[in-house]
C-alpha positions in Angstrom: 60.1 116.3 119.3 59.8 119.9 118.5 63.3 122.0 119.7 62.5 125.3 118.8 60.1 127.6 117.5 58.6 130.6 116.6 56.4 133.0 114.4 57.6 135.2 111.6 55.2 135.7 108.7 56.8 136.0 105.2 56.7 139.6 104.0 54.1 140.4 101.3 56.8 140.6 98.6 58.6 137.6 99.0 55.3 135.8 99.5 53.7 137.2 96.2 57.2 135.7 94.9 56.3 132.1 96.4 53.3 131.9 95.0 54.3 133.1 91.3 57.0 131.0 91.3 54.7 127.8 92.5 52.0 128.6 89.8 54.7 128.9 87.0 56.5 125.4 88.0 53.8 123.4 89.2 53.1 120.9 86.5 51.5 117.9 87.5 48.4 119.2 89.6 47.6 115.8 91.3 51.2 115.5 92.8 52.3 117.5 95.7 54.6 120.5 94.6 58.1 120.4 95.7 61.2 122.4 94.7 64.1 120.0 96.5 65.0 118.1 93.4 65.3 121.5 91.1 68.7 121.5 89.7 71.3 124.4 90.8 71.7 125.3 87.1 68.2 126.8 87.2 68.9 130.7 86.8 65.4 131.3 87.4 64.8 128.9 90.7 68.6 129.9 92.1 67.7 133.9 91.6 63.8 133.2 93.2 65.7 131.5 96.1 68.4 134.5 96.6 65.5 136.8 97.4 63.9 134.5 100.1 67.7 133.8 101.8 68.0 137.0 103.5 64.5 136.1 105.4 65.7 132.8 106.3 69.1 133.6 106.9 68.0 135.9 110.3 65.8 133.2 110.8 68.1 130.8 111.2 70.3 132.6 112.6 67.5 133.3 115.4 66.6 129.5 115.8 71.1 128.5 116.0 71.4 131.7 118.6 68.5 130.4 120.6 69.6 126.9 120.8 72.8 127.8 121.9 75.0 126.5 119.0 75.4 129.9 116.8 79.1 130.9 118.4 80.0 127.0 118.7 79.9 126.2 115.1 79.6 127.0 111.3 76.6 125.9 109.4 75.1 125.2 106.0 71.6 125.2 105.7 69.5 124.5 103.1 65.7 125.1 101.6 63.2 124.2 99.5 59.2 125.1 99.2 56.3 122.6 99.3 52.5 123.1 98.0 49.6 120.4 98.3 45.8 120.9 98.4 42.8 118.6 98.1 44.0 117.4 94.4 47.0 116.7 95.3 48.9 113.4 97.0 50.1 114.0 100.4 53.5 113.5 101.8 54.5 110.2 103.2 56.2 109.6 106.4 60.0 110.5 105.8 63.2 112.0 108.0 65.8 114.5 106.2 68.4 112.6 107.9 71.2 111.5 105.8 74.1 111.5 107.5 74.9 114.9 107.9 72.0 116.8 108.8 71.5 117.5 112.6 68.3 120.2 112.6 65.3 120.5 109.9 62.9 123.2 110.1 59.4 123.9 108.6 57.5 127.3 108.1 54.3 127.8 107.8 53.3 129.9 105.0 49.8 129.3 104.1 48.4 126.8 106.1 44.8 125.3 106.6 42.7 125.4 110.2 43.0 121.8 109.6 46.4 120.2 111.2 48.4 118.6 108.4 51.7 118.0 109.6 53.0 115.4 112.2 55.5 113.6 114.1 55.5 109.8 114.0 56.2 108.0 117.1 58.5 104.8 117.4 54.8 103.4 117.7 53.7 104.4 114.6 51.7 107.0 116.1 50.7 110.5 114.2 51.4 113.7 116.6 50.6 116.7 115.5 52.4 119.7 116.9 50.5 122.5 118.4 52.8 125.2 116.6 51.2 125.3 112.6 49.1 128.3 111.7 50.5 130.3 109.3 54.2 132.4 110.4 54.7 129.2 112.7 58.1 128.5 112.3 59.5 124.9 114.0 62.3 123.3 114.1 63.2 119.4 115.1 65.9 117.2 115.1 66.7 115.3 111.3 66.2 112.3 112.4 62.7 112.6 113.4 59.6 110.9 111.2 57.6 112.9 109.9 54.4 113.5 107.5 51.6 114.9 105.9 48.3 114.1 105.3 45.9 115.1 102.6 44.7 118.8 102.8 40.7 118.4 103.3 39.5 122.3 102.6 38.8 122.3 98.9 39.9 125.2 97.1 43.4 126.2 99.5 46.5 125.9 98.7 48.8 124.8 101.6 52.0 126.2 101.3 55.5 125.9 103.6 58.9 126.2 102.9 61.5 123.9 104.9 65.0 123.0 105.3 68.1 121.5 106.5 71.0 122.7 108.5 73.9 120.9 109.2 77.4 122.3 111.0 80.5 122.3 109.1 82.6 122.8 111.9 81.5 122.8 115.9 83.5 124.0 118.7 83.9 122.6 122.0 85.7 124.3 125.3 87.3 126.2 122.1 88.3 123.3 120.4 87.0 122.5 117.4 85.8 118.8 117.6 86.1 116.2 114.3 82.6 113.7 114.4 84.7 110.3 114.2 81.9 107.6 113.0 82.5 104.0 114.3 80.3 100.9 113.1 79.2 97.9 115.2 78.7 94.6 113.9 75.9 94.1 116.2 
């Protein structure tokens, strides 16, 4: 269930940046490469990912304005970057939703012709949205299982960053509303 997207190209700087940074951290070459568990004591990490927020802050602030929920609310969003290739595992079917997280987002940066990423269905189903060359940027609700399988084109490095945003505050009628969570025994 894709709910937005779009195509915006990393500029050549920041991409040069990516790439650096992915061949200076990525340590164990038959594991996909993945900067969400780097700690935010990291200097070096926190200052790479400084240069990439002003990119991804109009971004997001492109995808909230377009759904309609940019003037309703205040968000948080967060990122992190992702590498695989032919050596590497893939990644298994996961969602980002824990509790708090209401949209997640993936772009494209360097991607194969081959269609890696997917949507699973309630049936266990792979779908593969139409939306990931490189530049594609999409966005989906948290919730939503996804994957990705094993890049097949030997020698290419398949590269995305993706996030997280969640709203800290949402506004309703010019109210602001309070998320009350109930539990059913059922």
């Amino acid at each position: 269930m894709i709910i937005w997207t779009k195509n915006a190209r990393l500029p050549s700087d920041l991409y040069h940046e990516v790439i650096k940074n992915i061949k200076l951290n990525h340590k164990d070459k038959e594991k996909f490469y993945s900067t969400y568990f780097v700690s935010a004591k990291n200097e070096k990490q926190v200052s790479f990912f400084k240069s990439l927020m002003p990119f991804y802050d109009e971004c997001v602030e492109c995808m909230t304005k377009d759904l309609g929920v940019y003037h309703k609310s205040k968000y948080t969003y967060t990122m992190w970057i992702q590498m695989s290739n032919s050596d590497t595992n893939s990644h298994s079917i996961h969602s980002h939703f824990q509790g708090f997280e209401q949209i997640s987002w993936v772009h494209f940066i360097n991607v194969p012709d081959q269609p890696c990423f997917y949507l699973c269905n309630s049936r266990d189903q792979k779908i593969y949205p139409s939306m990931q060359k490189t530049g594609d940027i999409i966005a989906f609700p948290s919730w939503v299982l996804h994957g990705v399988d094993e890049v097949k084109e030997k020698n290419f490095d398949r590269i995305i960053v993706a996030g997280n945003i969640w709203f800290d505050k949402f506004w309703t009628n010019d109210k602001e509303c309070t998320c009350l969570l109930y539990t059913s025994d059922a």
